[in-house]
C-alpha positions as CSV (number, residue, x, y, z in Angstrom):
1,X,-46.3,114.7,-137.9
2,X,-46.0,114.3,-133.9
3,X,-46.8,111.7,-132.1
4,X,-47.5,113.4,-128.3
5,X,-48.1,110.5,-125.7
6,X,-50.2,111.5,-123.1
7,X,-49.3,109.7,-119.8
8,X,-51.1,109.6,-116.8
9,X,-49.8,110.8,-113.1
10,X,-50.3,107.4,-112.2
11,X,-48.2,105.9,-115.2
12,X,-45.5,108.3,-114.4
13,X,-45.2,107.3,-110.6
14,X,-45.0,104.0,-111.9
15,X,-42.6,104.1,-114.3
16,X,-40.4,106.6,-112.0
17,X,-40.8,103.8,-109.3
18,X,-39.6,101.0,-111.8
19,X,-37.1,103.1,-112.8
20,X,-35.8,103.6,-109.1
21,X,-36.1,99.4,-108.5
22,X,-33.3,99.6,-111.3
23,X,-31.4,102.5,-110.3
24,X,-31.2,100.8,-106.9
25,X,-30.2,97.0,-108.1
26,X,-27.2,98.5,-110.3
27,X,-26.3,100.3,-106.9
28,X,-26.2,97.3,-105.4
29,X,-23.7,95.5,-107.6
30,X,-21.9,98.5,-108.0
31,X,-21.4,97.7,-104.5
32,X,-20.0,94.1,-104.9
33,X,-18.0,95.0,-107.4
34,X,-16.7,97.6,-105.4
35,X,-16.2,94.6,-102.5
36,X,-14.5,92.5,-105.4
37,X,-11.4,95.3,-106.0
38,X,-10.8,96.0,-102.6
39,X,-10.5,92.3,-102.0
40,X,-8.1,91.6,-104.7
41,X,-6.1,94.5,-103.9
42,X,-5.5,93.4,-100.3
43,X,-4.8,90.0,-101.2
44,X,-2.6,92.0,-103.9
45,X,-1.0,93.9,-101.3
46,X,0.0,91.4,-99.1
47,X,0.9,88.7,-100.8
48,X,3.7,91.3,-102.3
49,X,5.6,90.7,-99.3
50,X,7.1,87.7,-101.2
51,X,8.3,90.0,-103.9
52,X,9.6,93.2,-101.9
53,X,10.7,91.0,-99.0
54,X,8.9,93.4,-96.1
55,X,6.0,93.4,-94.1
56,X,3.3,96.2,-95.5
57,X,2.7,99.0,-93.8
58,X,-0.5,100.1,-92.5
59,X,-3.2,102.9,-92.7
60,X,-6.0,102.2,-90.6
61,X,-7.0,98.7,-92.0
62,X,-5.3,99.6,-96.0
63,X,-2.0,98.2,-96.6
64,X,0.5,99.6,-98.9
65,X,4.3,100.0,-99.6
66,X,6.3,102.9,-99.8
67,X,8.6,101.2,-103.0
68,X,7.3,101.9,-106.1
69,X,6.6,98.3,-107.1
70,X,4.2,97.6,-109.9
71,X,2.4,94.9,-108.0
72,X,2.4,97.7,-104.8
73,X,0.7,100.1,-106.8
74,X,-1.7,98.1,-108.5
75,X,-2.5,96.7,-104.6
76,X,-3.4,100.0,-103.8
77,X,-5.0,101.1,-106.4
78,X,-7.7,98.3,-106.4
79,X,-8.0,99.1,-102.9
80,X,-8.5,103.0,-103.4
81,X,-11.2,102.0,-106.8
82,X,-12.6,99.3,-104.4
83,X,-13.3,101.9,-101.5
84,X,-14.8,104.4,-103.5
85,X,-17.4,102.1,-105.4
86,X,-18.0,100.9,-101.9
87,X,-19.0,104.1,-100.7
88,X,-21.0,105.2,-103.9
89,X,-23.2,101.3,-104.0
90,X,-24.2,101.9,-100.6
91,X,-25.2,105.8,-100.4
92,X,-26.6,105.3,-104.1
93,X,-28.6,102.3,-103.2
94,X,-30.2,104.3,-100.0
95,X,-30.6,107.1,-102.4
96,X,-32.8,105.0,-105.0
97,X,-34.3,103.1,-102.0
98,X,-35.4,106.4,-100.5
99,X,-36.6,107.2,-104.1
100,X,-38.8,104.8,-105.0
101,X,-40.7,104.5,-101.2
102,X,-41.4,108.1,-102.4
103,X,-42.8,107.5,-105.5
104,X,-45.0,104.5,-104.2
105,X,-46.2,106.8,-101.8
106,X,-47.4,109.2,-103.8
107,X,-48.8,106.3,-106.4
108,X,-50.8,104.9,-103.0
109,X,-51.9,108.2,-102.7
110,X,-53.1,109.2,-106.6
111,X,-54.8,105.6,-106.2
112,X,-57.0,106.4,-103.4
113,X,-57.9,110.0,-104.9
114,X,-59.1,107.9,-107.6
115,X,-60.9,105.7,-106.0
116,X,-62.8,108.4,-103.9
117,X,-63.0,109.8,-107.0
118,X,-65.1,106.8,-108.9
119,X,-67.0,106.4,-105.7
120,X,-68.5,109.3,-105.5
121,X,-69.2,109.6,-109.5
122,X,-70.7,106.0,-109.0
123,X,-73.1,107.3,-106.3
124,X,-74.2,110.4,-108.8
125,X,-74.6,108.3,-111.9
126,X,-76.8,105.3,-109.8
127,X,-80.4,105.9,-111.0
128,X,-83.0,107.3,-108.5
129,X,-85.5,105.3,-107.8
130,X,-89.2,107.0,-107.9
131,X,-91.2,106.3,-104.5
132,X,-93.8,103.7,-104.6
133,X,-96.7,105.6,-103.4
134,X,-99.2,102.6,-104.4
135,X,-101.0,100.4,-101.7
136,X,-100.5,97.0,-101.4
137,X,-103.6,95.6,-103.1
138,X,-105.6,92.9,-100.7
C-alpha cells in the first residue's frame, strides 16, 4: 500500500527555505574550519624554521619550503585544504543565502495570493441582507 503525502506550495517553500537556513550555517563553519587549517599550517610553516634552519619562502602571503620536510609539507598542505574550504564556506554560504531570500520570496508571495484569495471567497460566502422596505411605525 502507498502512502502519497500531498504537500502544499506553501509547505514546500517552507521547507526549501529551512532547508537553505541549514545549507547556509554548515557553509558557514565550513568556513571556520577552513580558517582553522590555514592557521595551523602557517604557524606550521613557520615555526619550521627551527627545524630546517632557513627563513620560508614566500608566495604571495603562503609560506612554504622547497626541502621536502615532513613538517614543510604538512605546512602547506593545511594551508592549500585551508584555502580551498575558505573559498567554498564563503561562495557556498552566499549561494544558500541567495537561496533561501528566494524561497521566502516566493512563500511572501503564495501568502498574499492566498489571502486575496480568502478575501474575496469571504465577501461571496457573507449572506446578503434582504432590504428593509418597511416604514418605521409611529
Amino acid at each position: 500500500m502507498n502512502n502519497v503525502f500531498a504537500m502544499s506550495f506553501r509547505d514546500y517553500l517552507h521547507e526549501k527555505a529551512e532547508e537553505s537556513r541549514h545549507n547556509e550555517t554548515t557553509a558557514y563553519l565550513i568556513f571556520l574550519a577552513g580558517t582553522i587549517f590555514f592557521i595551523g599550517g602557517l604557524l606550521e610553516s613557520l615555526f619550521m624554521f627551527q627545524f630546517i634552519g632557513k627563513s620560508p619562502e614566500w608566495f604571495l602571503f603562503i609560506p612554504y619550503y622547497t626541502e621536502s620536510h615532513t613538517g614543510a609539507v604538512l605546512g602547506l598542505a593545511l594551508i592549500i585544504c585551508g584555502l580551498i574550504l575558505v573559498v567554498y564556506g564563503i561562495l557556498a554560504g552566499i549561494n544558500y543565502s541567495h537561496e533561501r531570500g528566494w524561497y521566502l520570496s516566493e512563500l511572501q508571495k503564495a501568502n498574499s495570493v492566498e489571502e486575496v484569495l480568502m478575501s474575496k471567497k469571504r465577501v461571496t460566502n457573507e449572506p446578503k441582507q434582504k432590504p428593509n422596505n418597511k416604514k418605521p411605525s409611529k
